[in-house]
N, C-alpha and C positions, 0 to 999 in steps of 0.2 A: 252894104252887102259884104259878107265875108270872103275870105280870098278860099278858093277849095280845099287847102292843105287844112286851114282852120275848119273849114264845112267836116272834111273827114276828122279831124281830132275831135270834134264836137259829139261830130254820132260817132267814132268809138266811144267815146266818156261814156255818151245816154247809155248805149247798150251795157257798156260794161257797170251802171250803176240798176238800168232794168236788170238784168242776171242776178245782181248780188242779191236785188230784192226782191228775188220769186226764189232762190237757192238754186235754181237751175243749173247743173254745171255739166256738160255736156262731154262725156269720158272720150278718148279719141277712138276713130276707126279701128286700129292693134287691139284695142281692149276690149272694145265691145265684139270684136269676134272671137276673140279668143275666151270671152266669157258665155258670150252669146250662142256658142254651141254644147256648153256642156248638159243643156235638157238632151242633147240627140244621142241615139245609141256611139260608144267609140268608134266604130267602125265608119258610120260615116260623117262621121266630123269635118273632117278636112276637103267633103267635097259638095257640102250643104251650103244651100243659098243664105245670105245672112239680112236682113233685114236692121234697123240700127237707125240711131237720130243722129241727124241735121245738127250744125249750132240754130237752129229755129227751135228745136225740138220738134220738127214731125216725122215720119218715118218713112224713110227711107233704104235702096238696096245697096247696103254698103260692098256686099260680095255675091257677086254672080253663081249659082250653085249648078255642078253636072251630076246630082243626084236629086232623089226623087225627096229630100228634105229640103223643107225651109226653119228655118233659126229666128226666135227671136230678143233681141238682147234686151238688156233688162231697162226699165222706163225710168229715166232719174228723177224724174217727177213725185215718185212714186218711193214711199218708205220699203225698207227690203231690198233686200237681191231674190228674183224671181226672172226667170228666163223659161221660155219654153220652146220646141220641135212640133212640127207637124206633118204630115203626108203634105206632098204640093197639091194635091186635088184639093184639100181643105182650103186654101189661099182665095177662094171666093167669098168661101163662109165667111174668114177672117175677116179679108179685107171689107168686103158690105159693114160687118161690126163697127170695125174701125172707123167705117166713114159715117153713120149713122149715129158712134158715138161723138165723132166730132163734130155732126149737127146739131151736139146738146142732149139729143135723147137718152132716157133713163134704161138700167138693164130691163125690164120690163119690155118697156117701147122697143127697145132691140130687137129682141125675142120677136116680140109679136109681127113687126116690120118685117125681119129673114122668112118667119114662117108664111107671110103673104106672100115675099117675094118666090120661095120653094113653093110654093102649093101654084101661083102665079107662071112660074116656069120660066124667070129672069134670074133666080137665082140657082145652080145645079151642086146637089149635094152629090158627093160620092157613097155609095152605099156603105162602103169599110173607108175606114180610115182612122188614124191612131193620132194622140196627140200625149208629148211630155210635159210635163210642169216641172221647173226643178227648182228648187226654193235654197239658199244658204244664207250663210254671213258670208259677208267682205270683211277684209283683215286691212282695216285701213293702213298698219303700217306696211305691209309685205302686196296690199293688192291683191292677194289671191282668196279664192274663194273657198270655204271652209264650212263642212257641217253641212255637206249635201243631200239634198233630199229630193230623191224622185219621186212623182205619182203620174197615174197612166190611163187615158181616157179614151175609150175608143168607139169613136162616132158611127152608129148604127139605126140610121133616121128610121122614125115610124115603131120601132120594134116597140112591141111591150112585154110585161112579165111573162102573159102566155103566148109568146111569138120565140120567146128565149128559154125560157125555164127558168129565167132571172128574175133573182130578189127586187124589193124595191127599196130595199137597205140593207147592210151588210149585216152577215148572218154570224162571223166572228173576222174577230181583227185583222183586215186585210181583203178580205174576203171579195170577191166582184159583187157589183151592186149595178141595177140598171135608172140612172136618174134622165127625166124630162120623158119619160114612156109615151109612145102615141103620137110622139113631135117630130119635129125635122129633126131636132137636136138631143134625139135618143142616143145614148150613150153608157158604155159602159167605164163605172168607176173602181177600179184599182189603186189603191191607198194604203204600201203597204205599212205595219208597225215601225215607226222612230227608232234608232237606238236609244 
């Protein structure tokens, strides 16, 4: 039997040789809020809940929010810098996602899973509510995030073209579009042009 100081040097080594071999690298708390808020409008930045990973990698509230946004920092798992904002009424829809996709289930299966659980009345959508996407590069040597791009999605369950007078694909560039028509997860897309 090992003496415990060797039991702890052991599993750090494992861990720190699992990490290397998935790339995982899990950025600190400072960083993922201070990146993890820029999907949200400036103004309420500084008082939006921040959502953010664990050294496990699952997610977790790294900062308590007194405003009616939640933040999400960006997944390092995942190729890109992409972060996004929601209304906190959304935080069910998410979270169910979330947890439905860590049961394995494909986007599909998600989909169809929230829309039982909405039609069901386990799950409660907010009639309005808006959600940010903001996409950039990270500047690996400076850390900051460069070449920001917002788009804006604003969750309006059940609507369709003729409940809005919306498109069901944009009509010119930028333009609002109404995608998933008829569904829980009726929404309007806002996409404006790149520089």
């Amino acid at each position: 039997m090992l003496e415990p100081m060797k039991n702890l040097t052991l599993l750090s080594l494992l861990l720190t040789l699992l990490l290397s071999c998935t790339g995982q690298e899990i950025p600190n708390k400072e960083f993922q809020i201070k990146t993890g808020v820029l999907a949200a409008p400036e103004h309420q930045r500084d008082s939006a809940a921040v959502l953010g990973f664990d050294k496990s990698g699952e997610i977790v509230t790294i900062r308590i929010g007194l405003n009616e946004f939640v933040c999400l920092a960006d997944d390092p798992n995942k190729d890109g810098f992409s972060v996004a904002a929601y209304h906190k009424d959304l935080e069910p829809f998410m979270s169910r996602g979330r947890e439905l996709k860590k049961q394995g289930l494909n986007p599909k299966e998600v989909f169809d899973q929230r829309e039982k659980d909405v039609k069901g009345g386990t799950l409660e959508m907010p009639d309005k509510a808006i959600l940010y996407v903001a996409q950039g590069d990270l500047n690996a040597e400076t850390n900051e995030v460069e070449n920001l791009y917002t788009r804006y999605v604003i969750y309006i369950p059940y609507a369709t073209e003729e409940t809005t007078g919306m498109p069901l694909s944009p009509t010119a560039p930028g333009s609002p579009w109404i995608m998933d028509p008829g569904t829980h997860r009726a929404h309007i897309m806002i996409s404006p042009p790149r520089n």
